[in-house]
C-alpha positions, -999 to 999 in steps of 0.1 A, spaced: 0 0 0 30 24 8 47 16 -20 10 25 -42 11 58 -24 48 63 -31 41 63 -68 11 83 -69 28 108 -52 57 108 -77 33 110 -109 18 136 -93 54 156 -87 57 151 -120 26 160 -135 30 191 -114 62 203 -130 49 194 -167 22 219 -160 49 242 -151 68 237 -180 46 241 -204 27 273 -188 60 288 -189 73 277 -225 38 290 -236 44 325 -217 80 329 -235 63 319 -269 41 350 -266 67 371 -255 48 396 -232 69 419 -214 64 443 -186 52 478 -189 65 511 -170 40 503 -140 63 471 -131 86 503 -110 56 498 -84 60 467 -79 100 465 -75 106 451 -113 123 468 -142 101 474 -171 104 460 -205 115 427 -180 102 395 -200 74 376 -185 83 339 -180 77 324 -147 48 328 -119 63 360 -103 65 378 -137 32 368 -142 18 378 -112 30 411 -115 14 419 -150 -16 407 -137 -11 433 -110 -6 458 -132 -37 448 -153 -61 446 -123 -39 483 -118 -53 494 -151 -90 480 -150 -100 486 -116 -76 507 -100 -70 542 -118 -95 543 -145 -122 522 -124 -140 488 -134 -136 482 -173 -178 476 -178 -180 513 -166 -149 530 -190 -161 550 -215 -159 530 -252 -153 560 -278 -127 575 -260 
């Protein structure tokens, strides 16, 4: 029964980092890179996004964007 559990565990350590990988190969493929608001949050702009720190910061700077100085998107004005 251990020795079940032991490789469970291991196919799901591995399954883990292959979800990883490819979230990360797929974020390098489309090449997004930090704007000038990434100074707020201790990064250097123009900084490639490519792991889950990166990541988190442009979605920082996104939530910065829709909610934070120009209010929730659904309420922005459209012809401007």
């Amino acid at each position: 029964m251990g020795l079940f559990f032991m490789v469970i565990g291991g196919l799901f350590v591995y399954m883990g980092n292959d979800a990883k990988n490819m979230i990360t190969d797929e974020l390098v493929t489309q090449n997004i890179t930090l704007g000038a608001d990434a100074v707020e949050f201790g990064e250097t702009p123009g900084e490639a996004v490519r792991d889950a720190r990166t990541a988190d910061i442009k979605s920082k700077i996104i939530t910065l964007h829709t909610e934070g100085k120009h209010g929730v998107w659904s309420a922005q004005d459209r012809n401007s």
